[in-house]
C-alpha positions as CSV (number, residue, x, y, z in Angstrom):
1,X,-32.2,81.7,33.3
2,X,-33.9,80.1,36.4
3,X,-32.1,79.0,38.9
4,X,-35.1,79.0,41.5
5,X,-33.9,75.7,43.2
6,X,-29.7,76.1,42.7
7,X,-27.2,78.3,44.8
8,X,-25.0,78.9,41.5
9,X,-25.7,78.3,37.4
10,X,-23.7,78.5,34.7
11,X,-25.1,78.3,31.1
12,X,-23.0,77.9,27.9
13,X,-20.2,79.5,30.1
14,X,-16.7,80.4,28.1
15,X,-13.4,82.6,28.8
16,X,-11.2,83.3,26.4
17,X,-7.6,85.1,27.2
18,X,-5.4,86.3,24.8
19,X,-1.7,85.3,24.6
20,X,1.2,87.1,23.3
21,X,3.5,84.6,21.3
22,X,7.2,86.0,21.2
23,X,9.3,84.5,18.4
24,X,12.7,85.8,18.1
25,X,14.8,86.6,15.2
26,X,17.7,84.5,14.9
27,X,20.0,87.0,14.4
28,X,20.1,91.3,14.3
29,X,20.3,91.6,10.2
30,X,16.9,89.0,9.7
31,X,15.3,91.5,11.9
32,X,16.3,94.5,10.3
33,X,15.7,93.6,7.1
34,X,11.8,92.2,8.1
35,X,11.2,94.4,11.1
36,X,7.4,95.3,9.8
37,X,6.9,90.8,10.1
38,X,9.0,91.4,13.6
39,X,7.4,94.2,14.7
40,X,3.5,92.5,13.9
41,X,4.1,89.3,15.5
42,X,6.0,91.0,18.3
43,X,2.5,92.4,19.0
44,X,0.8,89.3,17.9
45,X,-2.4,87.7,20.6
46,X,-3.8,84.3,20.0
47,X,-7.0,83.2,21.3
48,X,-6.6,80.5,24.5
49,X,-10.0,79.5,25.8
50,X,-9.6,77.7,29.1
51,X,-13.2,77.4,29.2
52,X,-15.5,75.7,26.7
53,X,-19.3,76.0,26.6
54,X,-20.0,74.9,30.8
55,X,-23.2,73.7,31.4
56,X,-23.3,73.4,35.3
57,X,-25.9,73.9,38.4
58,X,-24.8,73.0,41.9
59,X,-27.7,72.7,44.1
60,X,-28.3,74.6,47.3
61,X,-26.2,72.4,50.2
62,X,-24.9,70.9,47.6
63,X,-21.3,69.9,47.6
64,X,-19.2,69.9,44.4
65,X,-15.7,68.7,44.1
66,X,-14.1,69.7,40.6
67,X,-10.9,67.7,39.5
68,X,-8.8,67.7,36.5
69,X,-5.3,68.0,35.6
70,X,-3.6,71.3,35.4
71,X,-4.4,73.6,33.2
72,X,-8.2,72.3,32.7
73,X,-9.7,75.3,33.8
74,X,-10.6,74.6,37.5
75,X,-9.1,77.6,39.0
76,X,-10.8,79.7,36.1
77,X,-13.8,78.6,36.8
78,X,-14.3,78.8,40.2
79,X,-12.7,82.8,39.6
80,X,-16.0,83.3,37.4
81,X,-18.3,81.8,40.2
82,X,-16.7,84.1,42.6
83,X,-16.8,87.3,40.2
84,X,-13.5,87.8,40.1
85,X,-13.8,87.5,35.9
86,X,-16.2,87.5,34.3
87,X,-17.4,85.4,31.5
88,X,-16.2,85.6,27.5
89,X,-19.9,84.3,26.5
90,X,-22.5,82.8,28.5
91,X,-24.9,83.2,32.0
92,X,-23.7,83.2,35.5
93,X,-26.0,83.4,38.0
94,X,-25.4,82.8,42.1
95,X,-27.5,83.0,44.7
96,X,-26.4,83.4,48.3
97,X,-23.0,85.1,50.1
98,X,-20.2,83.5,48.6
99,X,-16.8,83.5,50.5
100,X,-14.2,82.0,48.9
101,X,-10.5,80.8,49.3
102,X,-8.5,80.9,45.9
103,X,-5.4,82.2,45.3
104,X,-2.7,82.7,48.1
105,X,-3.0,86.1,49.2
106,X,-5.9,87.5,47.2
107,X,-8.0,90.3,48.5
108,X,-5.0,91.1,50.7
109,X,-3.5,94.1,51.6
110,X,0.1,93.7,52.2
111,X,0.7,97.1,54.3
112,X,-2.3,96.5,56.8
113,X,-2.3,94.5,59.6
114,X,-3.6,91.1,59.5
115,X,-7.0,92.4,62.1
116,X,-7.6,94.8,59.7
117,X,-7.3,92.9,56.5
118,X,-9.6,90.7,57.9
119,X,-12.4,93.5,59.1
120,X,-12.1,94.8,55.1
121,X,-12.6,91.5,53.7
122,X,-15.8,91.2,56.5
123,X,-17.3,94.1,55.4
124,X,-16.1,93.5,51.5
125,X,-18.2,90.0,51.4
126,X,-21.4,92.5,52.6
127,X,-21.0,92.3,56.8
128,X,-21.5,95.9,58.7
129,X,-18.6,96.7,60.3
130,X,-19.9,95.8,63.7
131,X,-20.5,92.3,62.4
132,X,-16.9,92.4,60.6
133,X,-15.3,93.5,64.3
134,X,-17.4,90.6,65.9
135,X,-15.8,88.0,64.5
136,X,-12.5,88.8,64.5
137,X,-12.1,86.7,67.9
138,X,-13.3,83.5,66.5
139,X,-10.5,84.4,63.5
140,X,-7.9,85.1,65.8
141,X,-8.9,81.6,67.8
142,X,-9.1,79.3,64.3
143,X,-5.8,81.2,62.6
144,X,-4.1,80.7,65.9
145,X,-2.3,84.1,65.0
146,X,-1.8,85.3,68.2
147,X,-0.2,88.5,68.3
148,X,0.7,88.9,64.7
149,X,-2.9,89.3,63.9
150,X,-1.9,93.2,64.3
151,X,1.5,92.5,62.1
152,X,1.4,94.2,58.5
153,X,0.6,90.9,56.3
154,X,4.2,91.6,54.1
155,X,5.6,89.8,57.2
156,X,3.7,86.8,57.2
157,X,4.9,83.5,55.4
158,X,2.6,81.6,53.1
159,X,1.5,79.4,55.8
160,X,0.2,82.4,57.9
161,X,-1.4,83.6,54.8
162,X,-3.5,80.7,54.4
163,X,-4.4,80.8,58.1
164,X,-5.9,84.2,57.8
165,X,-7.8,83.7,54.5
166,X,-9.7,80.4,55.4
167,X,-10.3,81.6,59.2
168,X,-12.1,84.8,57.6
169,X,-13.3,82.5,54.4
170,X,-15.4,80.4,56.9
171,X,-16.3,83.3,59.5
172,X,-18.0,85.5,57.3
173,X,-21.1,83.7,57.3
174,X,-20.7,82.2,53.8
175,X,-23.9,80.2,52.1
176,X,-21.0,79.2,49.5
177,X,-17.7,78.2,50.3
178,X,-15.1,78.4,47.4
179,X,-11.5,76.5,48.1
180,X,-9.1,76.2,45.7
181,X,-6.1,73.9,46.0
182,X,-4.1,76.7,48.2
183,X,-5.4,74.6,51.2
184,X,-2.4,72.3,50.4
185,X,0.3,75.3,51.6
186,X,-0.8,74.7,55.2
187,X,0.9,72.1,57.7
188,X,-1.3,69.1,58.2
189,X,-2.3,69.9,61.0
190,X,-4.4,73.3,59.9
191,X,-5.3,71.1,56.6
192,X,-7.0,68.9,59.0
193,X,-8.7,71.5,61.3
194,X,-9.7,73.4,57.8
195,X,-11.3,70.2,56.4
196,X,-13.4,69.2,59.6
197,X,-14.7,73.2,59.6
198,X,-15.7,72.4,56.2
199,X,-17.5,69.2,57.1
200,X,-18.8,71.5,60.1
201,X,-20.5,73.7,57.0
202,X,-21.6,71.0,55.2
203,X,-23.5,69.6,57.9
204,X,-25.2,73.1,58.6
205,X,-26.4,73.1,54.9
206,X,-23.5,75.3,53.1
207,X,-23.1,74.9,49.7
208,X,-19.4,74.0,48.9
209,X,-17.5,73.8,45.5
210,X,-13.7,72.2,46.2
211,X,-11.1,72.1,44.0
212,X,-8.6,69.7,44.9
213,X,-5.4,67.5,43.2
214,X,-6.6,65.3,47.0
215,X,-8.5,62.8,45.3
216,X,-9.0,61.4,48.9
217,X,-10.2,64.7,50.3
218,X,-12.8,65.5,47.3
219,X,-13.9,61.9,47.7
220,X,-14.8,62.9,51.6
221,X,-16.4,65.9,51.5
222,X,-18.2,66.2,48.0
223,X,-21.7,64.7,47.0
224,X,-20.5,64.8,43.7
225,X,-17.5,65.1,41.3
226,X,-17.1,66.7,38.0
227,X,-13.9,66.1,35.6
228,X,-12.5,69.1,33.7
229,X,-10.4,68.4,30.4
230,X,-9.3,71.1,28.4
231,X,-11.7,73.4,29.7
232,X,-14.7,71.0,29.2
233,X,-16.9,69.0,31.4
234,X,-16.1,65.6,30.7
235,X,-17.4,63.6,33.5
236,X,-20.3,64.6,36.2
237,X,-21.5,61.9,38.3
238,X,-21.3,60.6,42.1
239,X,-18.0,60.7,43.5
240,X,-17.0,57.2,43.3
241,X,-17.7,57.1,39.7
242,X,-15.5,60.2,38.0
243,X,-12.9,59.5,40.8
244,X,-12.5,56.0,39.1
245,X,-12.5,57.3,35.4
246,X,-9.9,60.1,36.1
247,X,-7.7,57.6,38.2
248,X,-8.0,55.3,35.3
249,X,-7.2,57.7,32.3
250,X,-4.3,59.0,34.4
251,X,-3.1,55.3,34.6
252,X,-3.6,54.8,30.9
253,X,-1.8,57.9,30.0
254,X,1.5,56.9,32.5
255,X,1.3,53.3,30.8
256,X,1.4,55.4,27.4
257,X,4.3,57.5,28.3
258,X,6.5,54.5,29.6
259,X,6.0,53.0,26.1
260,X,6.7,55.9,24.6
């Protein structure tokens, strides 16, 4: 797999989860009379694979927006590009730090302070703990946290959450930037400050990969779009041109659902 030129590659890429699939007895004497069927499909797992055979390299200061409708597999993929899961089949390879901003609290420790989650996470994403205490200033300055940087983080609300994580997501250093679509919990006023950061990185040759519902916002900050469907790539072009399919299909679909 060569990836000589690219700051991440995927090749044939699936994940597969298994679901459990509960069907209930209608009543107590069906399931006493079957309970070997009840007890089997009680245990029964079904395949779900919310990704499909990704084919995808992002170039190195590139920036990638990713949209789809829910359930596509965004979110699932950009997991795999952090290593958070891996892969069911297929080649992942990344090169460069990677710092990213998915899921609302994630790589948090409730108990600890907010200073000290922050110093962990530093050090987590390969800082020293010299560099990790270094930054926490400009953290403290971007998160405008103020005191309750040294608050245990069970006492912060989901905005104050999102502060912390995308002041440390960008401090770090990162030479890719994951962000999910948990930018949209913040007030528009720290969506605003977060997005020019990221135009900030851009600029200075970070590679980014957004995913976003803000069709304006990937539109703005990404050289290029792909559409996820169903956990495949359906569409991967400039951003003009996959912003236009997806807006059209959705239009399609609503037309189809009025006439329904």
């Amino acid at each position: 797999m060569h990836c000589d030129e690219d700051a991440i590659c995927l090749e044939a890429v699936s994940k597969r989860y298994l679901l459990s699939f509960h069907r209930p007895p209608q009543d107590i004497k069906t399931a006493i009379l079957h309970l070997p069927s009840v007890l089997t499909h009680s245990r029964a797992r079904w395949p779900f694979w919310a990704l499909s055979d990704i084919n995808l390299r992002v170039r190195k200061g590139e920036s990638l927006g990713i949209i789809g409708p829910n359930g596509s597999g965004k979110s699932t993929m950009l997991r795999i590009i952090a290593r958070i899961t891996p892969p069911t089949t297929g080649k992942l390879a990344v090169q460069g730090r990677i710092s990213a901003q998915l899921e609302l609290g994630a790589g948090f420790h409730p108990q600890i302070s907010g200073r000290d989650n922050a110093i962990l996470n530093g050090v987590l994403l390969g800082l020293s703990l010299k560099e990790a205490r270094e930054m926490i200033p400009g953290i403290i300055a971007f998160s405008e946290l103020g005191d309750f940087i040294d608050q245990p983080m069970r006492t912060y609300s989901s905005g104050m959450y999102v502060r912390l994580g995308f002041a440390v997501a960008v401090h770090v250093r990162p030479e890719i930037l994951l962000v999910d679509e948990v930018l949209a919990v913040g007030d528009a006023e720290f969506q605003d400050k977060c997005f020019a950061h990221i135009e900030k990185l851009r600029a200075q040759g970070v590679t980014i990969v957004l995913v976003s519902h803000d069709l304006p916002a990937v539109k703005r900050f990404s050289d290029r779009v792909i559409l996820l469907e169903q956990g495949r790539i359906t569409a991967d072009d400039k951003p003009d041109v996959v912003l236009h399919e997806y807006v059209s299909r959705l239009s399609l679909l609503s037309r189809v659902m009025t006439q329904a």
